[in-house]
C-alpha positions as MATLAB code, in Angstrom:
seq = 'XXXXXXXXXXXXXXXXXXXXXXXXXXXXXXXXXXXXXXXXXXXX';
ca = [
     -25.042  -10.990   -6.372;
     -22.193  -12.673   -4.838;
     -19.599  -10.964   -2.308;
     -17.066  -12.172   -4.402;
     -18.021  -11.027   -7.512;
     -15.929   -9.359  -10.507;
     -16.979   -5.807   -9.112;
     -17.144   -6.295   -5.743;
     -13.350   -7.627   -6.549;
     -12.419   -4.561   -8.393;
     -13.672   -1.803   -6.018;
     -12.171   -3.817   -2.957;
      -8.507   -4.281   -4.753;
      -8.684   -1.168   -6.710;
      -7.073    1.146   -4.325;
      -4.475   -1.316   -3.639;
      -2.479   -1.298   -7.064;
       0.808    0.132   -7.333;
      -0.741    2.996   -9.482;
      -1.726    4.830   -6.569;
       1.106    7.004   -5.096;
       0.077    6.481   -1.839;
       0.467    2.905   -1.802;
       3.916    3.509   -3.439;
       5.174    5.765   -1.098;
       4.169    3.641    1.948;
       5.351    0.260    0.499;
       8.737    3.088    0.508;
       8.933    3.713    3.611;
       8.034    0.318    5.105;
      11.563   -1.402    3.492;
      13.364    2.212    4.862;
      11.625    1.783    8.005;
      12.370   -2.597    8.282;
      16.221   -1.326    8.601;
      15.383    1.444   11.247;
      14.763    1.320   14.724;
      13.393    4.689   14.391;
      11.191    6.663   11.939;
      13.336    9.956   12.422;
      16.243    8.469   10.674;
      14.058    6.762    7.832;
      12.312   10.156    6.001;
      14.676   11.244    3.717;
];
């Protein structure tokens, strides 16, 4: 079995698609944050 096989592909990159809200919410707050100084002003 390689390490770079199909599956071991899809369980590594799996959690990483845009499907999961968490990855949405913190790809949100890194642009609102890249504009900030502070994390304060950046939750809305």
């Amino acid at each position: 079995m390689s390490l770079f096989s199909k599956r071991n592909k899809e369980v590594l990159t799996g959690p990483l698609n845009l499907d999961n809200p968490i990855v949405g919410q913190v790809l949100g707050i890194c642009s609102a944050l890249a504009v900030t100084s502070q994390l304060k002003p950046a939750i809305v």
